[in-house]
KOLGU-556828 format. One line per 4 residues: their letters; for each residue x, z, y of C-alpha. Coordinates in Angstrom, 2 decimals. Each point is the difference from the previous one (the first is absolute). Example, Ala and Ser with C-alpha at 12.3 -4.5 7.8 and 13.67 -1.06 7.14 Angstrom:
# KOLGU-556828
AS) 12.30 7.80 -4.50 | 1.37 -0.66 3.44
This chain:
# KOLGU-556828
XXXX) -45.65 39.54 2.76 | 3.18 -0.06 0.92 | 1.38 3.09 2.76 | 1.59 -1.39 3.62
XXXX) 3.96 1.11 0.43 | 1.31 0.01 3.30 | 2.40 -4.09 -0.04 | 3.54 0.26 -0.05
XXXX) 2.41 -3.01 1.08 | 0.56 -1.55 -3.86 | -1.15 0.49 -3.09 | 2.03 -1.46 -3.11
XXXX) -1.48 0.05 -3.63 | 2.27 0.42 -2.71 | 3.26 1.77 0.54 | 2.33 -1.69 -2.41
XXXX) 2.93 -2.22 1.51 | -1.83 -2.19 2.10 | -2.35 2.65 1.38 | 2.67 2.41 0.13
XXXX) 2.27 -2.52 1.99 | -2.96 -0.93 2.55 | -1.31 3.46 0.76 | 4.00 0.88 0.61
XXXX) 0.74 -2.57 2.06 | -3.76 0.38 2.24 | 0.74 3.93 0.19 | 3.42 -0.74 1.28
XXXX) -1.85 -1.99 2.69 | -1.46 3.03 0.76 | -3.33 -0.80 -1.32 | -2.51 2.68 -1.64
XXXX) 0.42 -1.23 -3.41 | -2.54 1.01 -3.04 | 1.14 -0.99 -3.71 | -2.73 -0.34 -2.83
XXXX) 1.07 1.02 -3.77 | -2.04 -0.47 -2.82 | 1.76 1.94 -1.89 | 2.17 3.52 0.29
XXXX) 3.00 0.14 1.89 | 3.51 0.15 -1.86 | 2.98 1.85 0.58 | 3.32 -0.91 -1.84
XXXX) 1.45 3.49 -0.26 | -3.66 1.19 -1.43 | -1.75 -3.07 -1.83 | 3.25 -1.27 -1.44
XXXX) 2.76 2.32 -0.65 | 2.45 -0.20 -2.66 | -1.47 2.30 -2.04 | -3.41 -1.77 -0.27
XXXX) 0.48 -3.53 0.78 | 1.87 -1.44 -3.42 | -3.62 0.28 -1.79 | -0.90 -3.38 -1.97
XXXX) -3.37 1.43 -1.07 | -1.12 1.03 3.14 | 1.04 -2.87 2.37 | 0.27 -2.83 -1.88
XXXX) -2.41 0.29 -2.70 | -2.55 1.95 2.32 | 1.02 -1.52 3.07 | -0.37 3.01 2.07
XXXX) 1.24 -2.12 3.30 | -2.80 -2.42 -0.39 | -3.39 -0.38 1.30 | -2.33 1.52 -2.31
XXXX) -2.41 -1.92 -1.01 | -2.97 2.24 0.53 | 0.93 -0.17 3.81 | -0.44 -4.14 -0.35
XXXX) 1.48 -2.88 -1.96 | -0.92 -3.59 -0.02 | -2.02 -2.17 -2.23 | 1.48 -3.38 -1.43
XXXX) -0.59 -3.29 -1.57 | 2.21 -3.02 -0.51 | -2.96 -2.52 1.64 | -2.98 -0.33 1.78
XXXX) -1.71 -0.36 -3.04 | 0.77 3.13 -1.91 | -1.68 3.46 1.22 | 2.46 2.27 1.34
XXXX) 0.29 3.58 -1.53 | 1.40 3.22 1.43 | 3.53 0.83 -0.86 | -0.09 3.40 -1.69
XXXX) 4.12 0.54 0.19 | 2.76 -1.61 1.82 | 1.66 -2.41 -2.19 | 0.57 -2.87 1.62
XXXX) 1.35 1.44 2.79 | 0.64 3.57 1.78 | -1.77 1.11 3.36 | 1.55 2.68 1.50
XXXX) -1.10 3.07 1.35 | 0.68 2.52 2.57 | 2.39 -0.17 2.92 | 2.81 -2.93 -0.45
XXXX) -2.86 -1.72 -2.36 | 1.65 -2.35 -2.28 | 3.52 0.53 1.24 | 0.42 3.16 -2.31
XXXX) -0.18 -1.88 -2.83 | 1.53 -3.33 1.14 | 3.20 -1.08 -2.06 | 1.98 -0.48 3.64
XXXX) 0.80 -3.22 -0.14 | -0.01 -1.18 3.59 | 0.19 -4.11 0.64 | -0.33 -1.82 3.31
XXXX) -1.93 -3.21 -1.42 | 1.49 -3.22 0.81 | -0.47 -2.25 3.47 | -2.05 -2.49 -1.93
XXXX) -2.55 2.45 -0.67 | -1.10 0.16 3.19 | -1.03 -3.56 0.04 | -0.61 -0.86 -4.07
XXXX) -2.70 -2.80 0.42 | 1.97 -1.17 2.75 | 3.01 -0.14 -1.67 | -1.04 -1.46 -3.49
XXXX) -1.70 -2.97 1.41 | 3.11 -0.76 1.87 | 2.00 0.25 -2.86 | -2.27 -1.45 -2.31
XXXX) -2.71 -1.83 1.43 | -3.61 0.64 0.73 | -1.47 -1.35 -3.48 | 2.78 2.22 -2.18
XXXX) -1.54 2.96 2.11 | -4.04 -1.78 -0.43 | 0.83 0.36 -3.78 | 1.20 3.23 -0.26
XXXX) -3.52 0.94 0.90 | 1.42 3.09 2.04 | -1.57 1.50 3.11 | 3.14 1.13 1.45
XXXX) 0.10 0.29 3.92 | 2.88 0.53 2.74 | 0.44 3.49 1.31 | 0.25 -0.78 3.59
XXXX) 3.31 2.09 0.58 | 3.30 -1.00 -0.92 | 3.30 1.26 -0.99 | 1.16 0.37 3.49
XXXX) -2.69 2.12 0.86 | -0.34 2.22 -3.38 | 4.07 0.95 -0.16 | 0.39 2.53 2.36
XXXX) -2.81 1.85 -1.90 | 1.40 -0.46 -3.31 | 3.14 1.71 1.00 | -1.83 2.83 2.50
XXXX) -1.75 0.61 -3.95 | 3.16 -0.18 -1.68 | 1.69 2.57 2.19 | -2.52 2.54 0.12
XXXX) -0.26 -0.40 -4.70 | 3.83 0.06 0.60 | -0.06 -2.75 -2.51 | 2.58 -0.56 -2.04
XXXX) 1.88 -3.41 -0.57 | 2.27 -3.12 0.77 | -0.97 -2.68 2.28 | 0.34 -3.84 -0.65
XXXX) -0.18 -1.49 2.99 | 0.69 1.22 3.59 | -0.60 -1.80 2.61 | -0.19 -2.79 -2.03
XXXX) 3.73 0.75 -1.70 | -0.79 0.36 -3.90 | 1.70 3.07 -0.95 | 1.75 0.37 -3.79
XXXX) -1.61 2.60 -2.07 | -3.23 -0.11 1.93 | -3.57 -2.47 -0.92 | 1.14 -3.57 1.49
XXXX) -3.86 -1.08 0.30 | -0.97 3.08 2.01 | -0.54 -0.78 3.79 | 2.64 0.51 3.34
XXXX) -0.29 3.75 0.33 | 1.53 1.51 3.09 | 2.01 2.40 -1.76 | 0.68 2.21 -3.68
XXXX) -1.67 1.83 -1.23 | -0.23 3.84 0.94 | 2.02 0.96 -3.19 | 2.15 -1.93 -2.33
XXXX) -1.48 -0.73 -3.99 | -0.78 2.59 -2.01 | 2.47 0.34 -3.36 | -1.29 -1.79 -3.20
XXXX) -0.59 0.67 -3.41 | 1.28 -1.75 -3.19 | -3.10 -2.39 0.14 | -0.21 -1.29 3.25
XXXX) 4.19 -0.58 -0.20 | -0.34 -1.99 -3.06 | -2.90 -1.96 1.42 | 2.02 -1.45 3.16
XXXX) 3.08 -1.02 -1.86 | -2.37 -2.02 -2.54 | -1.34 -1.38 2.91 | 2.88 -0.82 2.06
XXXX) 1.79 -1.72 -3.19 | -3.12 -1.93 0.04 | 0.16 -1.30 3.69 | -2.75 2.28 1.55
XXXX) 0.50 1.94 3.09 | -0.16 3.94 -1.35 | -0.67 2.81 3.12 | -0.96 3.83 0.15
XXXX) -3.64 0.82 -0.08 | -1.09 1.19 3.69 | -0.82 3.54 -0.36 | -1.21 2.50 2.24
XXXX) 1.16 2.76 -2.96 | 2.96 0.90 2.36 | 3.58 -0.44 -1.70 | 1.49 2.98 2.64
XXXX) -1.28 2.41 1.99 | -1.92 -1.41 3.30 | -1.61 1.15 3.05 | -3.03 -2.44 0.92
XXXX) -0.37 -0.63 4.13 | -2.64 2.28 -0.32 | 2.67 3.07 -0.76 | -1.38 -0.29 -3.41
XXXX) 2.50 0.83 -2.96 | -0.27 -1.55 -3.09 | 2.82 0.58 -3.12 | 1.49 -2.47 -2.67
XXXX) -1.98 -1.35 -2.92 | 1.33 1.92 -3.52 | -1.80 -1.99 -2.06 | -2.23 2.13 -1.38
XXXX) -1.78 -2.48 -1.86 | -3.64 1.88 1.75 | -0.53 -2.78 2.57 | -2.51 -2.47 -0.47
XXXX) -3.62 1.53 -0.17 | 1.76 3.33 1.25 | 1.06 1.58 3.05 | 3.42 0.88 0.91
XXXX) 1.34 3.82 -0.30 | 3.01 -1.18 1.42 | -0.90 -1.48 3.39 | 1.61 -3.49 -0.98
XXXX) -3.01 -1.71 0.00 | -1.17 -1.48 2.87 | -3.64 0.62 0.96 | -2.19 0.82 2.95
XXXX) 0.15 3.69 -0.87 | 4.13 0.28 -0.58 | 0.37 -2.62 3.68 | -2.55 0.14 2.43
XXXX) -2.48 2.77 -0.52 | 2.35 2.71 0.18 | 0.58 -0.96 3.53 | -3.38 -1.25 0.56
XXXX) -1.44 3.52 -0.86 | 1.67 1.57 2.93 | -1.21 -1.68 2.56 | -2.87 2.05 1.40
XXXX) -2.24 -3.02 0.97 | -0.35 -0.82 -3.71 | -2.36 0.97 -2.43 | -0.36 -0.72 -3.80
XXXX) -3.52 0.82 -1.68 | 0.80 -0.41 -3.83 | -3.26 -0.10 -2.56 | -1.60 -1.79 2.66
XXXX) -1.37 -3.15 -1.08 | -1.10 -3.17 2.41 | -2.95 -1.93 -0.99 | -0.24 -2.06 3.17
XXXX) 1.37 -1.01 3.27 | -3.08 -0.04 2.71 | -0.29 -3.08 2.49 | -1.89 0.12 3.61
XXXX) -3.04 -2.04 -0.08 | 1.49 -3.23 1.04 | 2.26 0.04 -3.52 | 3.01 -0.57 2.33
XXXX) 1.48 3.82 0.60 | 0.60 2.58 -2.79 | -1.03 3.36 1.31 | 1.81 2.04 -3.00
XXXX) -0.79 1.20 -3.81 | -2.50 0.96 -2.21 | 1.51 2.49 -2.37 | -0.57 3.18 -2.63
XXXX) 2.00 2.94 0.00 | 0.73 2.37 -3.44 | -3.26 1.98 0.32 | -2.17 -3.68 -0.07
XXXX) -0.58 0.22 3.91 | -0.45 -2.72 1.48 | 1.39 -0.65 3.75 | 0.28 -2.87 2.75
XXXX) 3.90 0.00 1.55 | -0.41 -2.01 2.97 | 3.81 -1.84 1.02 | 0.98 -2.59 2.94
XXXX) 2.12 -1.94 -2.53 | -0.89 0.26 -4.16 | 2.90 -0.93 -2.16 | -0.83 -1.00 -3.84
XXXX) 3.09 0.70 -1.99 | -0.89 0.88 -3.69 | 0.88 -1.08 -3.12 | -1.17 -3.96 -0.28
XXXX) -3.34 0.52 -1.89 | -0.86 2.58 2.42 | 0.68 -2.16 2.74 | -2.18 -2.63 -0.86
XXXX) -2.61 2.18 -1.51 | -0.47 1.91 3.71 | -0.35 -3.83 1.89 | -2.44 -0.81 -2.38
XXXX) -2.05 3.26 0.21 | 0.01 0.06 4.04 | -0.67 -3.51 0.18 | 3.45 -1.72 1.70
XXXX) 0.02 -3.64 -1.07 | -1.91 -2.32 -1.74 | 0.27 1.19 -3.57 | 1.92 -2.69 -2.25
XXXX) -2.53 -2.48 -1.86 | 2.36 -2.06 -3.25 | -2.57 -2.21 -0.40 | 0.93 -1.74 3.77
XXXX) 3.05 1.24 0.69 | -1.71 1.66 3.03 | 0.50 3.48 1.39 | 2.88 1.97 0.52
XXXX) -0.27 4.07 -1.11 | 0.90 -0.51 -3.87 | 1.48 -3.13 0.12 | 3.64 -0.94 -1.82
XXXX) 0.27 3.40 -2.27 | 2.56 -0.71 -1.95 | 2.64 2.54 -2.70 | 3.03 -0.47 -1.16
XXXX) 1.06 -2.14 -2.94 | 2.24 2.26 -2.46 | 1.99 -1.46 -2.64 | 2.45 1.40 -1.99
XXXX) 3.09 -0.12 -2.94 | 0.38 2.64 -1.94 | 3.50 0.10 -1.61 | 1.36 1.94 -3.26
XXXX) 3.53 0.47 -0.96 | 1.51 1.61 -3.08 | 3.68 0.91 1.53 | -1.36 1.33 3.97
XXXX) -0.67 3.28 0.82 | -1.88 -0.21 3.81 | -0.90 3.09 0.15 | -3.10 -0.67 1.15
XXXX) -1.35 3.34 1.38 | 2.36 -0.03 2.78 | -1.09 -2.39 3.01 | -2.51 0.05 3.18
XXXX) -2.70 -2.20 0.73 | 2.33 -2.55 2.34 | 3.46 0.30 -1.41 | 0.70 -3.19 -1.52
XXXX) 1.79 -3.62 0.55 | -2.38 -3.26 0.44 | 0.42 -3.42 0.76 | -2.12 -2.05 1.98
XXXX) 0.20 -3.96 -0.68 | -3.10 -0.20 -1.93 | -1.77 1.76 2.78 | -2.73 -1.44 2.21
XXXX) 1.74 -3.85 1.35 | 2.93 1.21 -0.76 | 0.04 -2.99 -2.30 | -1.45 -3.63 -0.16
XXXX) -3.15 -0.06 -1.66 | -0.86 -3.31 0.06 | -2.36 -1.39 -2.98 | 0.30 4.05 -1.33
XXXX) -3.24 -0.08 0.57 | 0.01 2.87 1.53 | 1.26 1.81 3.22 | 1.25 3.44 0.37
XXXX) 2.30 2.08 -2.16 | 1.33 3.91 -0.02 | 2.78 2.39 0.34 | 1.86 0.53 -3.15
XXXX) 1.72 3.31 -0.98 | 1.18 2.61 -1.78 | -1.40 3.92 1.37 | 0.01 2.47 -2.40
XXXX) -2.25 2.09 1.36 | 0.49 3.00 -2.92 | -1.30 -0.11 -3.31 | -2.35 3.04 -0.35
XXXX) -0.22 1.01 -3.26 | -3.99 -0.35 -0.83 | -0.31 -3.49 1.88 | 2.97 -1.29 -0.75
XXXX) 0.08 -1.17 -3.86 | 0.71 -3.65 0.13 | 0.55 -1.42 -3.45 | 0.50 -3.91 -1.07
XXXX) -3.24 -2.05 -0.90 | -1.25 0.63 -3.60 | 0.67 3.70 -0.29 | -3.27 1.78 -1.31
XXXX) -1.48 2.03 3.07 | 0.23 3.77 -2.17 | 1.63 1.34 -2.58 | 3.59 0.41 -1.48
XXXX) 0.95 -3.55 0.80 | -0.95 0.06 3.78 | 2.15 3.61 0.46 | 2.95 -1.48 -1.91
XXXX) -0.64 -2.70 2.73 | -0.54 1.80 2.81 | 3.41 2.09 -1.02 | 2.09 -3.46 -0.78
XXXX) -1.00 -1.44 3.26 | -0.27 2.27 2.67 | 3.76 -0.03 1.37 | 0.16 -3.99 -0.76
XXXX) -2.45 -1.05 1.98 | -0.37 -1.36 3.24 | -2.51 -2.66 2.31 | 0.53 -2.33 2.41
XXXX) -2.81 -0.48 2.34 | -1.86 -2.64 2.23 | -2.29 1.04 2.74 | -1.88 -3.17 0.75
XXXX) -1.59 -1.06 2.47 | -3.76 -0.07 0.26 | -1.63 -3.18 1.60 | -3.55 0.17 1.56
XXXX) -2.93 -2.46 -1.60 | -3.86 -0.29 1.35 | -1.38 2.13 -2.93 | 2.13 3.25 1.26
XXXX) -1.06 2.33 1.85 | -1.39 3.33 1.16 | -3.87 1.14 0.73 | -2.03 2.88 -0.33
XXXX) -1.76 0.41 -3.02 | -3.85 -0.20 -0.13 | -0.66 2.78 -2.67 | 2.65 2.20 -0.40
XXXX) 0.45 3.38 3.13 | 2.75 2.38 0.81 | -1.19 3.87 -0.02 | -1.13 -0.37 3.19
XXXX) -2.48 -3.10 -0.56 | 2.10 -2.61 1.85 | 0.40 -3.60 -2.69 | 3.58 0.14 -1.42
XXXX) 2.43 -2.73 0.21 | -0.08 -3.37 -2.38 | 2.78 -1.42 -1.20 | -0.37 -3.50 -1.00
XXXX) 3.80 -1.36 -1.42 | 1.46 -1.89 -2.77 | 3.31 -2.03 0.28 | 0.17 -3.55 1.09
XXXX) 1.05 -2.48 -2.03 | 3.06 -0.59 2.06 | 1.24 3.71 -0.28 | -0.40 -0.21 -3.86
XXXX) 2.13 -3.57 -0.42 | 2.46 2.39 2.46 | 0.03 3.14 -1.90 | 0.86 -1.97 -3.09
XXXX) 2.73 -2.34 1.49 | 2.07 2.83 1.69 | -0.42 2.59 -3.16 | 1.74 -3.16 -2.03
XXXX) 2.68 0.60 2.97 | 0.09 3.57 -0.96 | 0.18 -0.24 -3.71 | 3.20 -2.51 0.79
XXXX) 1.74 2.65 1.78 | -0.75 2.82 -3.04 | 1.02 -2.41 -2.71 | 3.23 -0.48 2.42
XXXX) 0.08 4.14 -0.05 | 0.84 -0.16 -3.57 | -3.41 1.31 -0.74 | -0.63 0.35 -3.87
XXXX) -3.69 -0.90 0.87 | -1.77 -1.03 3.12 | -3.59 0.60 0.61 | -1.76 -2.26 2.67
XXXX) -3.25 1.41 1.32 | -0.88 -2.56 2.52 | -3.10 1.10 1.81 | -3.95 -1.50 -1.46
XXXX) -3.51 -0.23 0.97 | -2.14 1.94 0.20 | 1.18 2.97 2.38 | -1.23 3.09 -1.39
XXXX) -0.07 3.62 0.48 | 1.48 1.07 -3.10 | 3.59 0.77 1.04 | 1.98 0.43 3.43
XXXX) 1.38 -3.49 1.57 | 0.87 0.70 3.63 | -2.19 2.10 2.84 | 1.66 -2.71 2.23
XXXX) -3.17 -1.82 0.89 | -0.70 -2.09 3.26 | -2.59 -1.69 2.14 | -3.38 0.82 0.87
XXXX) -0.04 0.20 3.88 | 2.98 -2.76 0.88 | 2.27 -0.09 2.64 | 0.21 -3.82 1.84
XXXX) -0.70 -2.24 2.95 | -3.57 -1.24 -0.85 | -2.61 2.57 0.41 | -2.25 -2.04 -2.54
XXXX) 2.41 0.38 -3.05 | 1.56 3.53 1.12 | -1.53 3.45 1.05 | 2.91 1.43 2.12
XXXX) 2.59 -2.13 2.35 | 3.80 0.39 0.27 | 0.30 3.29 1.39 | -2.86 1.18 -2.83
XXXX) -2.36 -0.18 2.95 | -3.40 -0.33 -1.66 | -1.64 -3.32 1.39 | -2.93 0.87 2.06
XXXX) 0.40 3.86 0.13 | 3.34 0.13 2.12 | 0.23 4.19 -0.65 | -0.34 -0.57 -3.81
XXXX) 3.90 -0.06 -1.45 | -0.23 -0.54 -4.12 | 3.46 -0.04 -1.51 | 1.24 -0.04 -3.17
XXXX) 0.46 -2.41 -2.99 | -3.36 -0.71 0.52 | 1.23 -2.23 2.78 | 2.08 -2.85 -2.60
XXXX) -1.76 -2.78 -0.86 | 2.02 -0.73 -3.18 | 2.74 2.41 -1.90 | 3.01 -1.45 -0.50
XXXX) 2.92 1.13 -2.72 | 0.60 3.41 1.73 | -1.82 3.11 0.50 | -1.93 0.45 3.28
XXXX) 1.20 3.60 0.77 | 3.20 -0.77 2.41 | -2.56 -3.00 2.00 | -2.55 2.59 0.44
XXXX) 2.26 1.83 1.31 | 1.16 -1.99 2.41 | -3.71 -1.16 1.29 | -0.27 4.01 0.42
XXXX) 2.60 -0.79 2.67 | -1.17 -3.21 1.27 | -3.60 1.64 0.78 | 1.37 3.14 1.09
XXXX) 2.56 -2.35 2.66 | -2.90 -2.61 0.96 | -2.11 3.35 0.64 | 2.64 2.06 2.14
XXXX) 1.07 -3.28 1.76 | -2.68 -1.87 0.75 | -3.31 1.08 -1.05 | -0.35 3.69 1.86
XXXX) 1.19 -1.34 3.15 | -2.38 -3.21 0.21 | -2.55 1.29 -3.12 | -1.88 -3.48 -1.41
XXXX) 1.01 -3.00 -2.41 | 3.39 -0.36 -0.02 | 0.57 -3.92 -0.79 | 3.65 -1.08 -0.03
């Protein structure tokens, strides 16, 4: 039985950056504010200082910044036909926890995606005609916001990360140096591109000799000192080469706890509870009002916090996992096609070259988990796919992130896995070797999806989350007709051998891909094919806000991080502006 708390204004589960950003912004409204943590809460100066924080074992290997699994994982399958099972490590993918959730361990790269996002379905039957999209056998679906509307977001985001880059196009004037397929920002970034490495240098001027378009990596690993509008200082990126999968000692990494909660902890109408874990969010009896959460604190109590407005801002899985336990929406059936909590899940599609030279020295253990160069015309539309067979593409790059030494042992196909051979391997190839990368994107299809399982519990009895994904058909003709791209632009490199690891069925949990998954409780126009409307409003329970990645009905060739950002900021602004001074559905 759970104990009665006196309500407060707001409550907001999960205090990474979109929680973080909403329970700033409704505090600065002067709203009593309550943030939920699963996990502990982090400090730079004490969780990752420079004495600790270079440790491969620890948080890469034993992934100290991720969600134990003990505390919950998921269960997975590739169909309906298959009985999930329990993931008993992170693999796949990394969960974070603790305050600033995933963005400790995020590599920083920070795109806006592109105006035909917004409106995919829309725009590829316009393009190319309602049976080329009927035989693609995709369930992709508008978002019911545009560019217009999602801009001023991005860039609110971008300032706060202090994210680091060149723009291509302002105001609609492309600029030289910066990504010509990017959309009309209204201004620069907040500081200019971060310096680059051997790799990334010689991986633009293949590319420009070959006719592509070559631009800095957006990075919100600052390239100077910066002061956020929050009065938040962050300093330069040194390229540590501890980045991805680690936190930063430096404060060059931008995450909730190095932007926002510094500033958020001093306002006196907020309060964090870390190691407090919701299970629920509680409805009135007519199923249109939520009254607040359900949660557990560190000692296993259990306790009712009742809130005027209940914002759901966790990691994706968590997201969907807490509509389906409290019962919002009609739980997504792929047999119809019918329901909308779990619907369109979809990952990212991750292919790959991996280049050797005998006559480079890359130093490889020098880099950050965004510095890098990338081109974009194999990305999303970017170019005619007309009897491909396929639609979508990726973001191609080079981003050393820093080659740890126990990870890191890449060594050309045919070397024996132990022994003499593979450490006169491992020696010959270290320094020569390099990859270029394409994040893909990830298209939805019927069979995907998200439910709660019907045999598997979490500690505290409540079903875990099911995971039902493989890749479409189209995705796989994709992944292998832009990682031919790839291995064109290595062979152009002067590699001395070029790997191409284009990306297969099934999906698995046996190594890390991306944590850059999406869908699950969709952001549109139609309340029967999406859960929450354009200000991430849920349909039907007007004082319900879920935000997050959850929110995309498809994943295009970029990471989600900088867009759920930027919904942060569109919820937070549809909130302050409209919502607490005429509280209901917003619609328009």
């Amino acid at each position: 039985m759970a104990t009665k708390l006196p309500a407060t204004d707001v409550v907001v589960v999960g205090l990474g950056w979109a929680g973080s950003i909403l329970a700033h912004e409704l505090a600065e409204e002067g709203l009593n504010v309550i943030g939920f943590e699963r996990g502990p809460w982090r400090d730079t100066a004490q969780d990752f200082n420079i004495a600790t924080v270079p440790d491969e074992l620890r948080y890469n290997a034993r992934q100290e910044l991720m969600l134990r699994t003990r505390q919950n994982t998921v269960t997975m399958r590739n169909n309906i036909s298959q009985t999930a099972l329990p993931m008993r490590q992170w693999g796949s993918f990394h969960p974070g926890n603790g305050t600033g959730g995933a963005g400790n361990h995020w590599a920083g790269i920070t795109y806006r995606y592109d105006p035909s996002t917004f409106r995919l379905k829309s725009h590829l039957i316009e393009r190319y005609g309602q049976k080329a999209y009927n035989d693609s056998n995709l369930t992709l679906q508008d978002w019911g916001t545009d560019w217009d509307e999602m801009e001023p977001h991005y860039a609110k985001f971008e300032a706060i990360a202090g994210t680091s880059g060149k723009a291509g196009n302002i105001k609609g004037e492309i600029q030289e140096g910066g990504n010509p397929y990017e959309g009309p920002r209204s201004g620069e970034y907040p500081n200019p591109p971060l310096k680059q490495p051997y790799g990334p240098t010689l991986f633009a001027k293949a590319a420009a000799d070959m006719g592509y378009k070559p631009y800095y990596v957006p990075s919100s690993l600052v390239s100077r000192a910066y002061t956020n509008p929050l009065g938040v200082t962050m300093g330069p990126c040194t390229y540590c080469g501890f980045c991805t999968n680690y936190g930063c000692a430096n404060y060059s990494k931008a995450s909730a706890i190095t932007t926002i909660l510094p500033a958020l902890i001093r306002k006196s109408n907020f309060v964090a509870k870390t190691n407090s874990e919701v299970h629920r969010v509680t409805l009135d009896s007519s199923g249109k009002r939520a009254t607040g959460v359900i949660y557990s604190d560190a000692s296993g109590r259990t306790w009712e916090q009742p809130a005027e407005l209940v914002i759901v801002a966790a990691f994706i899985l968590e997201n969907v996992r807490l509509m389906l336990l409290s019962g919002v929406g009609k739980p997504y059936d792929p047999r119809t096609g019918k329901g909308t909590t779990g619907r369109n899940y979809c990952y990212q599609t991750a292919n790959n070259a991996q280049l050797f030279f005998k006559d480079k020295n890359f130093n490889p253990f020098i880099g950050g988990g965004a510095v890098g160069m990338g081109i974009d015309e194999l990305n999303n539309d970017n170019f005619d796919h007309s009897g491909l067979g396929f639609f979508g593409g990726g973001s191609t790059r080079v981003t050393p992130i820093g080659a740890a030494p126990i990870a890191n042992t890449p060594v050309p196909p045919g070397t024996p896995k132990w022994g003499a051979q593979w450490k006169r391997a491992v020696k010959e190839n270290y320094l020569g070797n390099m990859s270029v990368g394409c994040e893909a994107s990830s298209y939805a299809q019927q069979g995907n999806y998200l439910s709660l399982d019907p045999t598997y519990k979490d500690p505290h009895g409540y079903p875990l989350l099911r995971m039902t994904f493989d890749f479409p058909d189209n995705d796989i003709r994709m992944a292998r007709y832009v990682t031919d791209k790839i291995g064109e632009i290595g062979e152009h490199m002067g590699a001395d051998q070029v790997v191409k690891t284009p990306r297969t069925r099934p999906w698995n949990n046996q190594s890390y891909q991306s944590s850059h998954m999406t869908g699950g409780f969709l952001m549109g126009s139609d309340p029967s094919t999406s859960s929450v409307n354009k200000h991430l409003q849920t349909w039907g329970i007007p004082n319900l806000f879920v935000v997050g990645a959850s929110a995309a009905p498809q994943n295009p060739g970029f990471n989600p991080t900088g867009t759920v950002g930027a919904l942060a900021y569109k919820a937070a602004d549809a909130i302050r502006r409209l919502y607490l001074k005429n509280p209901g559905e917003m619609i328009g």
